[in-house]
C-alpha positions as CSV (number, residue, x, y, z in Angstrom):
1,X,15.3,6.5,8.6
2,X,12.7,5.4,6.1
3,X,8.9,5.3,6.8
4,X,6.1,3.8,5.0
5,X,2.4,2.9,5.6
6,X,1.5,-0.2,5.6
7,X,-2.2,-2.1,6.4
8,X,-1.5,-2.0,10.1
9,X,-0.2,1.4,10.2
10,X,2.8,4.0,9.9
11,X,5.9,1.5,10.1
12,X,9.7,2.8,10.2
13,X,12.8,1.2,9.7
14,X,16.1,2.8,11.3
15,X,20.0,2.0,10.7
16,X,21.5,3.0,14.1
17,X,25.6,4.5,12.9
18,X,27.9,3.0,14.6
19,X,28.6,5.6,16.8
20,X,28.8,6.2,21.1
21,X,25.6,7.1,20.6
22,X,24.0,4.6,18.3
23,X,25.3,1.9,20.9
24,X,23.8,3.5,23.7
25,X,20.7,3.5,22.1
26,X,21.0,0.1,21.0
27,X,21.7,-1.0,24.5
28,X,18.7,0.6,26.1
29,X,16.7,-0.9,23.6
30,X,18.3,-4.3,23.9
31,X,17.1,-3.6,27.8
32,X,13.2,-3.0,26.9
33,X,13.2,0.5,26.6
34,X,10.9,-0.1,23.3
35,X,8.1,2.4,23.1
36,X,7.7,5.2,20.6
37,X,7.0,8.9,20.9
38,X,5.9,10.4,17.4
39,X,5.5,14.5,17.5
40,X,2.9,14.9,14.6
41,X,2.1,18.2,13.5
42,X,-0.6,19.7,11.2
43,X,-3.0,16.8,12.1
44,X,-6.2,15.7,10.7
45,X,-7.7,13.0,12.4
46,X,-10.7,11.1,13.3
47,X,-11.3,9.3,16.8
48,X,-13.5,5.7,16.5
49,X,-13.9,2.7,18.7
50,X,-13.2,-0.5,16.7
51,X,-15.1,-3.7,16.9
52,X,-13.2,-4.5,20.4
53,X,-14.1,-1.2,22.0
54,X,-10.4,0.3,21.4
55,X,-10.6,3.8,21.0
56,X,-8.4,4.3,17.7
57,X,-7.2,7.8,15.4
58,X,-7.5,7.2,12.1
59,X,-4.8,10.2,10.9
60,X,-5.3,11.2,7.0
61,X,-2.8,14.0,7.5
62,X,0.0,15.1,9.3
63,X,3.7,16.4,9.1
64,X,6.1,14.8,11.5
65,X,8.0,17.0,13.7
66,X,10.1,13.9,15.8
67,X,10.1,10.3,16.3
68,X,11.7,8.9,19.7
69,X,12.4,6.1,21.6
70,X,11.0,6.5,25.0
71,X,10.6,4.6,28.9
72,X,6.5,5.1,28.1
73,X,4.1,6.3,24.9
74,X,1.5,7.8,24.1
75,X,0.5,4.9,21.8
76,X,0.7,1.4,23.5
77,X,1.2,-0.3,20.0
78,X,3.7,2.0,18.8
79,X,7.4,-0.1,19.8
80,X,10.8,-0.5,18.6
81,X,13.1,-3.6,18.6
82,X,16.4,-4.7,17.2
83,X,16.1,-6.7,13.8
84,X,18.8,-8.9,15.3
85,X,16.6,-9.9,18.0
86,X,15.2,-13.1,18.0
87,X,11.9,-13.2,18.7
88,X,12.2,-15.8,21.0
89,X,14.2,-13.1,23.4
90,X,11.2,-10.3,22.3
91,X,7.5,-9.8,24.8
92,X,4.6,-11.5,23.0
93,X,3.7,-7.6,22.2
94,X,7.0,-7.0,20.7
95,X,6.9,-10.0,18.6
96,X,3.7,-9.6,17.6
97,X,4.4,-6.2,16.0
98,X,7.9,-7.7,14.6
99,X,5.7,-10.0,12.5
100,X,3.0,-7.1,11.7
101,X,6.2,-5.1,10.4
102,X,8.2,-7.9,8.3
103,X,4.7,-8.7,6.8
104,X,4.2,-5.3,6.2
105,X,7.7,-4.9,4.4
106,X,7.2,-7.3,1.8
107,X,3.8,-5.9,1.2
108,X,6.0,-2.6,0.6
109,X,8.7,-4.3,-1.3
110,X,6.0,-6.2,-3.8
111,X,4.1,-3.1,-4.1
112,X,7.0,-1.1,-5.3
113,X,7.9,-4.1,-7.7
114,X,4.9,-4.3,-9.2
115,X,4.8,-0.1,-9.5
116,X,8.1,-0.6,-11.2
117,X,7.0,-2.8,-13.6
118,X,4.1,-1.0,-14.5
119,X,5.8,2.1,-14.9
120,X,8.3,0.0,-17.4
121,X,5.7,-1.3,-19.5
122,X,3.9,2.1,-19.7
123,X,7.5,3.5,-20.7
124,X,8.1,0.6,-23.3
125,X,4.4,0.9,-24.8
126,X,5.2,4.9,-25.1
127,X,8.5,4.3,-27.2
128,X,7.7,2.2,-29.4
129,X,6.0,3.1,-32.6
130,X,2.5,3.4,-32.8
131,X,0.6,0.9,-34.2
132,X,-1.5,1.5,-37.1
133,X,-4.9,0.3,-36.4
134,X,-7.2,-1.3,-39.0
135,X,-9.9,1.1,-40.7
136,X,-13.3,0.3,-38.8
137,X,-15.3,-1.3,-41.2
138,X,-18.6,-2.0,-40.5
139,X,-20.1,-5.8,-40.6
140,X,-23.0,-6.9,-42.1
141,X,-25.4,-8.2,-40.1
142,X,-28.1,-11.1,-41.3
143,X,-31.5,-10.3,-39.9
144,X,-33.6,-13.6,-40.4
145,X,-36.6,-13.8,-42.6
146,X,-35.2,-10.1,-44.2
147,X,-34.9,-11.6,-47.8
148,X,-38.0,-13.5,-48.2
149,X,-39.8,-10.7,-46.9
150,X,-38.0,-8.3,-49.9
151,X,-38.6,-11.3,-52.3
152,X,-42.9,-10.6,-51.2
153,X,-42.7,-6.8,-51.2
154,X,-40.5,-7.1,-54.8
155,X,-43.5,-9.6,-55.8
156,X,-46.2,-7.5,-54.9
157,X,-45.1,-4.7,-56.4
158,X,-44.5,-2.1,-53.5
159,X,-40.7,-2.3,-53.9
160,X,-38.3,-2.2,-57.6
């Protein structure tokens, strides 16, 4: 089982073994049993209506003591489908989440990309030899009407 968060939420992915039980819980899943039972443990949460009126938990931590497939949830949007469902075959509901999950995966999967390449160049920029930078030197800077104004003191007498 692998979980990740992505901008909708906590999203899981699942390979079901091939074994008397995987296939009876792939059939009762194939026959709608599709809502999700998380047991979360050592919560810190906050409860807020959004701009719809929904009460929502915004959960900033938690330890996870199960994750189940169950008849009826605690959290309406929390479902499970088969990937090899068409979404043709899935509720709107189901669908909709699908989508919200396979968008969410290639957020993931870009996002661990671009952390890989990051991490590479930081790796590549720490091996290799440090470059020698030049010696600051400090640029003269031209202030206008500076030399005529030396030329009248040096004339005048005040400065040698």
């Amino acid at each position: 089982m692998r979980l990740w968060q992505d901008d909708y939420g906590l999203a899981t992915e699942m390979d079901v073994p091939a074994t008397l039980a995987g296939t009876g819980l792939r059939d009762l899943v194939a026959r709608g049993m599709n809502a999700m039972s998380f047991g979360l443990i050592n919560l810190r949460s906050l409860y807020f209506r959004d701009e719809e009126g929904v009460l929502c938990r915004d959960i900033s931590r938690c330890d996870l003591e199960h994750v189940s497939i169950v008849d009826r949830g605690a959290f309406p949007s929390a479902c499970c489908w088969l990937s090899d469902t068409p979404t043709d075959f899935m509720s709107p509901k189901i669908a909709a989440a699908s989508r919200h999950w396979f968008l969410g995966r290639i957020h993931r999967d870009q996002r661990r990309a671009s952390n890989a390449a990051m991490l590479a160049r930081y790796r590549a920029e720490k091996a290799a030899p440090a470059r020698r930078r030049p010696a600051w030197r400090a640029t003269p800077v031209a202030i206008p009407g500076l030399a005529e104004a030396a030329e009248a003191a040096r004339r005048v007498g005040r400065m040698d």
